[in-house]
N, C-alpha and C positions, 0 to 999 in steps of 0.2 A: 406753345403754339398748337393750337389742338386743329387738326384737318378742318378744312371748308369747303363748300362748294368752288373757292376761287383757286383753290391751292394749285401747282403744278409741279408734280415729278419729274426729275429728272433721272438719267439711267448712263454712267460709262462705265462699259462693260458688259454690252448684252450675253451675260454667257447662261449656264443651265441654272443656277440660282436667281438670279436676277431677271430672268425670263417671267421662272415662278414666281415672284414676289409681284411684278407688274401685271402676271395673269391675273394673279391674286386683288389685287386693287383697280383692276378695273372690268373684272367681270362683272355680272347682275348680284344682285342679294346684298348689297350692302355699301357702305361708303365709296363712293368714285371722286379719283382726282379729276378736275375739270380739264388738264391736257396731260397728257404723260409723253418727254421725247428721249429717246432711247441711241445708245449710240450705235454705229453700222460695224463696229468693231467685228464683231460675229456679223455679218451680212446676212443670212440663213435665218438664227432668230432673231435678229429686228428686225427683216422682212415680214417673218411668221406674226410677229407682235401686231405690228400695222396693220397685216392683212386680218387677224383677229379682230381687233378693234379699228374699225374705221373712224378716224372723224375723232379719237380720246388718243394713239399714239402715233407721232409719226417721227421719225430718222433726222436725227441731226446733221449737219453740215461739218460739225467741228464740235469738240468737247468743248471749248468756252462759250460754244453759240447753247450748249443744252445747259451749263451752270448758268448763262442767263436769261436764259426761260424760263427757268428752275425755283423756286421757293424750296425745295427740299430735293436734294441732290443723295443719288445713294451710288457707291463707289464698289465696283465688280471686276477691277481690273487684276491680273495677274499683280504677283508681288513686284516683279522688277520693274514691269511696266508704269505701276504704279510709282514708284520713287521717282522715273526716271519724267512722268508727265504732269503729276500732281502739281510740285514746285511751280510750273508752268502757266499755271491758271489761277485766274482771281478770284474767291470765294466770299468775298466782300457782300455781308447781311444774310448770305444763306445757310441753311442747317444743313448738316452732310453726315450720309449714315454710311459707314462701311461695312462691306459683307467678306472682307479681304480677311482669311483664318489665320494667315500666319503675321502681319503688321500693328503689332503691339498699341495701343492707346495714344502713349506719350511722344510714338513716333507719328502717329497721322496727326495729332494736335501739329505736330514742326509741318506736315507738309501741306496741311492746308491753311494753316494760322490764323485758326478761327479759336475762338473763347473756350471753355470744355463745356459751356451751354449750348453750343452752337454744334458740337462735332458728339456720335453714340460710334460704339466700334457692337456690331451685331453678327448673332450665326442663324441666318433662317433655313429653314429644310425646304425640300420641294413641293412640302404640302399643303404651303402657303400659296399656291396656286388655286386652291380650295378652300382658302381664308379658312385652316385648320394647322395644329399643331403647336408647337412650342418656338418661341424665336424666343434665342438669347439676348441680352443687351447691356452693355456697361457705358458710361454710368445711367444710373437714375433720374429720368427726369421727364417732365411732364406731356413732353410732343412727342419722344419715341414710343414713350408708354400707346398714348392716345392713337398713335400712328398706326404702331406693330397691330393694337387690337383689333384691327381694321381686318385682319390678313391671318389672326392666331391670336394663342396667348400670349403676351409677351411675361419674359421671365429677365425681371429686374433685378444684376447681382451685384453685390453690395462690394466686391473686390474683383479686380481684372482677371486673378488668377481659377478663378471658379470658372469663369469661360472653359477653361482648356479640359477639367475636371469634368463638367456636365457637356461638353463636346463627345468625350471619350462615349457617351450612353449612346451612341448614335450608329458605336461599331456593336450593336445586338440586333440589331435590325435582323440580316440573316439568322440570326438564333433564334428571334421570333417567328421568322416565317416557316423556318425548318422545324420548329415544335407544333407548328400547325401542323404542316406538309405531314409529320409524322405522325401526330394524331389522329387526321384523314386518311393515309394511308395505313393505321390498323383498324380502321372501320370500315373502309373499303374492303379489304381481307375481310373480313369476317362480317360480309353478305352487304352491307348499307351500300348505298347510290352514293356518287361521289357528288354530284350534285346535292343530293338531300346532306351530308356529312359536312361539305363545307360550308353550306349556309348557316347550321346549327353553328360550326366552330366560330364562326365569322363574328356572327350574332353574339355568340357565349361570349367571347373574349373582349368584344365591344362594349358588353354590358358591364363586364368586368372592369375593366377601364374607366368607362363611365363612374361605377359606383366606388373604385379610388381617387378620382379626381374630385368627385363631390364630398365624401366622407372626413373629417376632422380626425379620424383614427390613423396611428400608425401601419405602412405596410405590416409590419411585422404584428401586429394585434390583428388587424385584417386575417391574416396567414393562421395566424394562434383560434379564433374565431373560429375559422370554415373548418379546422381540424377536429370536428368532433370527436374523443377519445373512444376509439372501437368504430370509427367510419372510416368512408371511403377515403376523404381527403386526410385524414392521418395516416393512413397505409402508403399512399404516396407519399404527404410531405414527411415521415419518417425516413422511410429510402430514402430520397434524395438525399437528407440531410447526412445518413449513415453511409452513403456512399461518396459523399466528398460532392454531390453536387452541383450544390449554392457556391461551394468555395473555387468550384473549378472557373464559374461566372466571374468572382472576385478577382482570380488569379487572372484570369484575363483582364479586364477593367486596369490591374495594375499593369500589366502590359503594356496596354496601350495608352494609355496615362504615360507611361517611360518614354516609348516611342513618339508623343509628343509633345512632350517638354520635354527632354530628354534627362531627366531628373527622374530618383527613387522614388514612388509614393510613400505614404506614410505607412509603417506597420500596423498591420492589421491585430484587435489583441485577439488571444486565443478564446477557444471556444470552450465551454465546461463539458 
């Protein structure tokens, strides 16, 4: 079912994700659902949603009054809440996407008993507020794809358990911005405008981004590349590498991979 002009959203669970995904689809620049209703669960953001868009969201009455207004239902509820209300409603001919992180696949299929064409278990970020970034989604199929693209890239994974694996890249985020912060703060030191410094950084890294998302090369050929033998970028990517840098990222990665499956990652093989 690929989106239409007629399609309508629905939303239980107005919390900070689900907020963003609805900013995301019915802001200007691109696909809009014809109504989106959202539930008062959070009062605060569905009020904020409403008053955002007049006239595209408005506040349900009751969670089965929004699954049937709804052609495509997306599910933002806390876990318990979830078990305890889902059973409760009829899902009968709609598609229903979950944003729930911790409610496995095989479990939301039992509590809304809908087909596994009918039901996607998904992780969007906040960025899909700005129809940017990565949403995950399992499984594969043609209306989540068509959907998520609305809002980001969607990122089709082929086994449930890759979700929790490419989840984990999500805790770098601070590591990212504190390698900027640290970058700008030794160019500020040493005379540049913090203004002028962050724009450069901003831009640099944007472009960067950019031209790995475009490119058919491996990060690590990329990396191998930019390290001209006797440059700048080999003096740095040497250090790191000699100082346990890259591994320390890894060594975390496996951390929180632990901490959320609560399972060993796989060993890592060693390095020459």
């Amino acid at each position: 079912m690929a989106p239409s002009a007629d399609t309508t959203l629905g939303l239980l669970g107005t919390g900070k994700i689900g907020s963003a995904v609805f900013s995301g689809f019915c802001s200007d620049g691109g696909w809009q659902p014809k109504h989106a209703v959202v539930s008062a669960r959070t009062k605060a953001k569905a009020e904020a949603l409403a008053a955002k868009f007049p006239g595209r969201v408005s506040i349900g009455a009751s969670n089965q009054e929004i699954v049937d207004r709804s052609d495509v239902v997306f599910v933002g509820l806390l876990p318990h809440v979830a078990r305890e209300e889902l059973p409760k409603l009829s899902f009968a001919g709609k598609k229903v996407v979950s944003m729930m992180a911790t409610i496995p696949y095989d479990e939301l299929l039992q509590l809304v008993r809908l087909p596994r064409e009918s039901v996607v278990r998904s992780v969007p970020l906040p960025a899909a507020a700005k129809r940017a970034g990565p949403i995950l989604a399992y499984p594969d199929n043609a209306f989540a794809r068509e959907l998520f693209a609305q809002v980001g890239t969607p990122v089709m994974v082929a086994h449930e358990a890759e979700i929790t694996k490419l989840t984990g890249i999500t805790a770098l985020i601070s590591f990212f911005y504190a390698t900027c912060d640290t970058t700008q703060q030794w160019c500020v030191n040493n005379g540049v405008s913090a203004q002028a410094s962050r724009d450069y950084i901003a831009s640099f890294f944007h472009a960067l981004a950019t031209a790995g998302a475009e490119s058919t090369e491996g990060f690590g050929e990329m990396a191998d590349e930019a390290a001209t033998p006797g440059g700048l970028n080999e003096q740095v990517h040497r250090a790191l590498q000699g100082n346990g840098g890259y591994e320390l990222v890894a060594d975390q990665l496996d951390a929180i991979f632990k901490r959320l499956s609560g399972t060993a990652p796989a060993p890592r093989p060693a390095r020459g």
